[in-house]
C-alpha positions as CSV (number, residue, x, y, z in Angstrom):
1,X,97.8,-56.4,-54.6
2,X,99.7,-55.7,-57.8
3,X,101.3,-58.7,-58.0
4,X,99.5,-59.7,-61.5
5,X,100.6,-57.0,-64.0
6,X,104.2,-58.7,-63.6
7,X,106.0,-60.7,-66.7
8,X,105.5,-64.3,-65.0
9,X,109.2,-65.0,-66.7
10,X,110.1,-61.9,-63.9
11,X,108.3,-63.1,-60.9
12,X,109.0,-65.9,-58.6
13,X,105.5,-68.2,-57.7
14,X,106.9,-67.6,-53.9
15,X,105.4,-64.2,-53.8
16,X,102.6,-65.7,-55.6
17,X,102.0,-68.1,-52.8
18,X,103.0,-65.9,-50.1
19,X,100.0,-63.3,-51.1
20,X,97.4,-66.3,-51.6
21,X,98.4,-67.6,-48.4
22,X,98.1,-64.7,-46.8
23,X,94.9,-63.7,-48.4
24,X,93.1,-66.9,-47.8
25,X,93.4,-66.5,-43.9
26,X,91.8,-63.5,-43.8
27,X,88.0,-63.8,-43.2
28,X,87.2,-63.2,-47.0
29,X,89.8,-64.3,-48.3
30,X,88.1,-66.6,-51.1
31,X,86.4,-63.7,-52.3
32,X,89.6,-62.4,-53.8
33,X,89.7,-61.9,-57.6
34,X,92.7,-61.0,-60.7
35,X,92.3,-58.9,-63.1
36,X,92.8,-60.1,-67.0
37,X,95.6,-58.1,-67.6
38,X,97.6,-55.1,-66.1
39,X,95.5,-52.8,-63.5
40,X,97.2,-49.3,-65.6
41,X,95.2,-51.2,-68.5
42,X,92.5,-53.3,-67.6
43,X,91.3,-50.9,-64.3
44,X,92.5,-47.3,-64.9
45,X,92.4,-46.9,-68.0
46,X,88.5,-47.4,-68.8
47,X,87.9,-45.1,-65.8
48,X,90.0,-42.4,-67.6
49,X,88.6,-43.4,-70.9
50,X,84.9,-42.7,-69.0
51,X,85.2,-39.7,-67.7
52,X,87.1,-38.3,-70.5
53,X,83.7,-39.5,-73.0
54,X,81.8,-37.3,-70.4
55,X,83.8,-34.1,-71.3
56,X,86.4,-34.7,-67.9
57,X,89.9,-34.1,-68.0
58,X,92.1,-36.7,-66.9
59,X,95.2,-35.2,-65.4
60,X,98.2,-37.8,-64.0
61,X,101.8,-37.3,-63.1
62,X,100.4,-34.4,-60.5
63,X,101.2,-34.0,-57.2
64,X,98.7,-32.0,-54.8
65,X,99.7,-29.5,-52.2
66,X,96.5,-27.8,-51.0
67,X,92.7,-28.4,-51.4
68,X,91.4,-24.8,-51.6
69,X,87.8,-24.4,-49.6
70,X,84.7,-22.0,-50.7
71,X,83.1,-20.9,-47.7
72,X,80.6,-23.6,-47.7
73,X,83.3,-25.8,-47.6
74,X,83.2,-27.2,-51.0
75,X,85.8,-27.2,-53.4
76,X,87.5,-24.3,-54.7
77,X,90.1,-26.0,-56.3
78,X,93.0,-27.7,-56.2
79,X,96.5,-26.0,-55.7
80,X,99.2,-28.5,-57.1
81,X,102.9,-28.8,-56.0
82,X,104.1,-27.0,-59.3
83,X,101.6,-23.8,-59.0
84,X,98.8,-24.7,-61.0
85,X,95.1,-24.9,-60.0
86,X,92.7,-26.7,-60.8
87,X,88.9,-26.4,-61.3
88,X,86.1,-28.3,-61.8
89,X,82.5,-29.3,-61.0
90,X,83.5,-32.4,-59.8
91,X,86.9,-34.4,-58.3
92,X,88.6,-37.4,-58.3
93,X,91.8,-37.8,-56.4
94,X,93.3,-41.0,-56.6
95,X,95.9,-41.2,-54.4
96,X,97.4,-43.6,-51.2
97,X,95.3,-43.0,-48.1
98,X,97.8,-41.9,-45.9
99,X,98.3,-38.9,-48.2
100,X,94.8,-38.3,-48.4
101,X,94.9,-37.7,-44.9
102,X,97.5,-35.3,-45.0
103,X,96.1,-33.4,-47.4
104,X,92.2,-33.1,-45.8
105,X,91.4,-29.9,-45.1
106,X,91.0,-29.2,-41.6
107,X,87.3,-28.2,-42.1
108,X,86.5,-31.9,-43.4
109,X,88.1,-33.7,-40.5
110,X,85.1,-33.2,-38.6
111,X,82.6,-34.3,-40.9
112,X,81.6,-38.3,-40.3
113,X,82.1,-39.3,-44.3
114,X,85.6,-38.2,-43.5
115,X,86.2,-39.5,-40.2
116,X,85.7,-43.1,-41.3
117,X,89.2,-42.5,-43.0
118,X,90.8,-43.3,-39.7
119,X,90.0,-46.4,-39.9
120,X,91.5,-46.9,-43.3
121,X,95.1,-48.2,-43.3
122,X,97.1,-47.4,-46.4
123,X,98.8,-51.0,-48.1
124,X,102.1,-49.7,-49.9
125,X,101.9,-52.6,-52.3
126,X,98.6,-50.9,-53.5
């Protein structure tokens, strides 16, 4: 939950304890863990930093329309909402789940890898 990366001055210890509570019912729930800092810096940020050492691009602020298909049904590309496409060898998308599912191509829904995403319930908090 993103409850961490929050002034504590801001955030009333209710939600605190509402999440913990929550969290600690759950069958692994003393497995849970915070970060040491905010997630943008602490989480994303060396990810980004990572793959752009490797020669990646990091591209944010994007929106998605359309993952393109090659006939072996590997990427083509990616079509975004504001025209552009884009290529690569390899993808990450890091999105919510439930738009991941929208955005699937047909082709993939049938594939096993991908059909464990209906079991996956997107957490808007996430």
């Amino acid at each position: 939950k993103a409850l961490n990366f929050i002034n504590p001055d801001e955030l009333s210890m209710q939600c605190i304890l509402i999440a913990l509570n929550r969290f600690l019912q759950e069958k692994h729930g003393s497995k849970m863990a915070f970060l040491d800092g905010n997630p943008p810096e602490r989480l994303c940020k060396p990810i980004a930093d990572h793959i752009k050492s490797l020669g990646g691009q990091v591209i944010l602020n994007s929106r998605i329309q359309k993952i393109e298909l090659n006939a072996d049904k590997s990427v083509k590309h990616f079509v975004l909402t504001n025209g552009n496409i884009i290529t690569g060898d390899a993808y990450v998308f890091a999105t919510p789940v439930d738009i991941l599912k929208l955005l699937l191509p047909e082709d993939w829904k049938e594939i096993s890898y991908f059909k464990k995403l209906d079991k996956l319930v997107g957490v808007p908090v996430i």
